[in-house]
C-alpha positions as CSV (number, residue, x, y, z in Angstrom):
1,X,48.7,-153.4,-4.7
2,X,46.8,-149.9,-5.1
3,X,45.4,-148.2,-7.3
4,X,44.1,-144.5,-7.7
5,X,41.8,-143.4,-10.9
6,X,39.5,-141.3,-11.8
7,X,35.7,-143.2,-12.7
8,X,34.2,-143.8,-15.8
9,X,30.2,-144.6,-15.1
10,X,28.5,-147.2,-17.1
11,X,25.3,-148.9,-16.4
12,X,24.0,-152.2,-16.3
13,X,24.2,-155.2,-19.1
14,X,27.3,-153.7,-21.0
15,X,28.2,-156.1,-23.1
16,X,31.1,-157.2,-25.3
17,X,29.7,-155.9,-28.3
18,X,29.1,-152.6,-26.5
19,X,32.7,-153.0,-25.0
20,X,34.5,-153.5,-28.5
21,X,32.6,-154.1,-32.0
22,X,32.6,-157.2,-33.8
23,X,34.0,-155.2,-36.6
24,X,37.6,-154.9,-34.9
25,X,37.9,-159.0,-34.0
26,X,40.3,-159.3,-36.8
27,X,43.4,-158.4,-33.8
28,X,44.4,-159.1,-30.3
29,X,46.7,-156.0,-30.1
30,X,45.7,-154.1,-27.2
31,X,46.7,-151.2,-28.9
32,X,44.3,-151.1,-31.4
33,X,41.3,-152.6,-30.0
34,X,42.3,-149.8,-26.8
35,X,41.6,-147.1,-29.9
36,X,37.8,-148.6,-30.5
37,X,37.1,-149.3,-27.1
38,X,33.5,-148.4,-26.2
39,X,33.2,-146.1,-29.5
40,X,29.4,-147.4,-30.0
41,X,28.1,-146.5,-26.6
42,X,30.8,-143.7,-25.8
43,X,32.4,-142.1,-28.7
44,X,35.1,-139.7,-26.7
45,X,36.2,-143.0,-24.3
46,X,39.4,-143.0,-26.1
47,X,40.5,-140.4,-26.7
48,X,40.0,-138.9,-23.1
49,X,40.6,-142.3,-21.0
50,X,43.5,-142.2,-19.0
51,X,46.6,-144.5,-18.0
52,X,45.0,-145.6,-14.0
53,X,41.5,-144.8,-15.0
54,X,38.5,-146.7,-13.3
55,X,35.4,-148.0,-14.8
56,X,32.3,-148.6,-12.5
57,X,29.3,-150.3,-13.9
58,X,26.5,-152.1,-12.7
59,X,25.0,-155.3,-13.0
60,X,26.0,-158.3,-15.6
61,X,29.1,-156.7,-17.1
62,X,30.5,-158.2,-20.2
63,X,27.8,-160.2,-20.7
64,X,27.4,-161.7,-24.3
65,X,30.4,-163.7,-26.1
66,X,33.4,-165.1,-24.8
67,X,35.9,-163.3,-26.5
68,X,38.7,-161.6,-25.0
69,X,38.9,-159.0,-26.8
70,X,36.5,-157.1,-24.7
71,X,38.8,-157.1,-22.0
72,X,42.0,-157.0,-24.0
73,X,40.8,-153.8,-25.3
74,X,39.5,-152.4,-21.7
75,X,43.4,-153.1,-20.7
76,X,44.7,-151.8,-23.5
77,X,43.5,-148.0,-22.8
78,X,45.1,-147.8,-19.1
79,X,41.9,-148.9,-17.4
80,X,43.5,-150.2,-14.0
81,X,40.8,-151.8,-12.7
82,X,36.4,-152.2,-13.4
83,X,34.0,-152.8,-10.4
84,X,30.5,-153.8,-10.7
85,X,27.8,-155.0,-9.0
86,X,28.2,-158.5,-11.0
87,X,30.0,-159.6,-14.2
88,X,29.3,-162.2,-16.9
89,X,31.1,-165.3,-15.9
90,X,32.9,-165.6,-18.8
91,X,34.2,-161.6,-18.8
92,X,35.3,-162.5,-15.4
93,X,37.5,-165.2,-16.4
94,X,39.1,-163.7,-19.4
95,X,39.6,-161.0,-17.6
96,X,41.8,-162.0,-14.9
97,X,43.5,-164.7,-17.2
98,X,44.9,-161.1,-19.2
99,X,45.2,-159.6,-15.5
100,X,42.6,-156.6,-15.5
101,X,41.4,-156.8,-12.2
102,X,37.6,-156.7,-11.1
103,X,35.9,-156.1,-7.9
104,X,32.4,-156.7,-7.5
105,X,30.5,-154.6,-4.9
106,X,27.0,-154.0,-4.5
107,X,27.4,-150.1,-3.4
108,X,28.8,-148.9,-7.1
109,X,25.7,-146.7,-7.4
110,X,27.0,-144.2,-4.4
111,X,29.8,-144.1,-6.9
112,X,29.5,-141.1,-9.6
113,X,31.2,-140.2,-12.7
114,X,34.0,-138.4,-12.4
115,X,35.1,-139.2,-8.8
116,X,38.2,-140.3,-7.7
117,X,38.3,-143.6,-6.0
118,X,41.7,-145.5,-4.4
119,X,41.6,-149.2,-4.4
120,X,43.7,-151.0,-1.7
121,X,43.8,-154.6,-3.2
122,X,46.2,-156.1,0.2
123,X,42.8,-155.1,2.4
124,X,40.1,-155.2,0.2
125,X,38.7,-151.9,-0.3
126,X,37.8,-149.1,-2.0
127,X,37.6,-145.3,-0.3
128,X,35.9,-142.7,-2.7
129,X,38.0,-139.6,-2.2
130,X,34.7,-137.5,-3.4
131,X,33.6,-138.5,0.4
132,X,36.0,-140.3,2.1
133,X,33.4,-143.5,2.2
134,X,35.3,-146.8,2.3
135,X,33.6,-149.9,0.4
136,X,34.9,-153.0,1.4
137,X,35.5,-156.1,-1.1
138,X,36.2,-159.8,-1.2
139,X,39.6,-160.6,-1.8
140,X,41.4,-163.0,-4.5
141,X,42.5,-165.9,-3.5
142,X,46.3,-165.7,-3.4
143,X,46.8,-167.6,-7.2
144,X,44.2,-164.9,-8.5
145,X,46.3,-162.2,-6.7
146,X,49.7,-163.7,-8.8
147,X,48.1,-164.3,-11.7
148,X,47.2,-160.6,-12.2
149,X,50.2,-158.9,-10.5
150,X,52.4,-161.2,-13.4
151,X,50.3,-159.2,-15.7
152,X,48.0,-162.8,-16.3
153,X,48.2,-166.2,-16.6
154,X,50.1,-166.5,-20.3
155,X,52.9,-164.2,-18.8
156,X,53.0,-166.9,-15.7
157,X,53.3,-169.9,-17.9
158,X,56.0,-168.1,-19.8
159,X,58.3,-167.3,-16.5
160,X,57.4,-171.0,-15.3
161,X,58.8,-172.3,-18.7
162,X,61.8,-170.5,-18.6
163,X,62.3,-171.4,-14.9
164,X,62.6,-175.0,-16.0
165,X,64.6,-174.4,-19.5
166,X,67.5,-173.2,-16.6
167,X,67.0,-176.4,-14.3
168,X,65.4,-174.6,-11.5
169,X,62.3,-174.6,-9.2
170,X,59.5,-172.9,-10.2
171,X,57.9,-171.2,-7.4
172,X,54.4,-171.0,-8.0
């Protein structure tokens, strides 16, 4: 899989409440938690984030609760992928389990707003097309890699379930 976006620069400690207010936990549509996304820490994110977008942030993101609406709502406005130096355990386990990628790599602060980085997920790295400097990054294992091309782990359970309402062999 690859990916090509433009970044979006955020710093260290962003946390849920800073990714989408308390205020808007009353829905899981991506949709609308997508329109409130970052509004407290960066008004214009949504109305100027595009569909393949790419957020780079430093340490700790996503710490604070464990909701997934934080990265529902990250999904939800065409963010492809977010790389960070480190994310909040948690974060990091929603987020795959809805199948937004992550990447952690130590060298996001060579990374500026603005520029234009392409993600190669099938060799594990990132090449900033600013200047041409290739990052490399650990790889999923290969259930982390399915769970987030099927889009995440309810859309898996959902195919494996029909798989076995027609009699056949799931393959997973």
């Amino acid at each position: 899989m690859k990916i090509k976006g433009t970044v979006w620069k955020f710093g260290d400690h962003i946390n849920t409440d800073d990714i989408i207010s308390a205020r808007y936990l009353n829905t899981t549509d991506e949709k609308e938690l997508s329109l409130h996304c970052f509004e407290t820490i960066r008004p214009d994110f949504a109305k100027k984030v595009k569909k393949g977008d790419i957020i780079v942030a430093g340490e700790n993101f996503g710490c604070g609760s464990s909701r997934e609406h934080a990265p529902i709502s990250i999904k939800g406005s065409g963010i492809s992928v977010v790389i960070a130096k480190s994310f909040a355990r948690i974060f990091f386990r929603n987020s795959i389990n809805i199948g937004l990628p992550l990447i952690e790599l130590k060298e996001v602060d060579e990374i500026e707003e603005g520029d234009i980085l392409e993600v190669d997920f099938s060799v594990g790295h990132v090449k900033n097309m600013r200047n041409g400097k290739i990052y490399k990054f650990n790889r999923y294992p290969e259930f982390l890699e399915k769970i987030i091309e099927s889009g995440g782990l309810m859309k898996i359970a959902e195919k494996y379930v029909k798989e076995i309402e027609k009699n056949e062999n799931p393959k997973y």
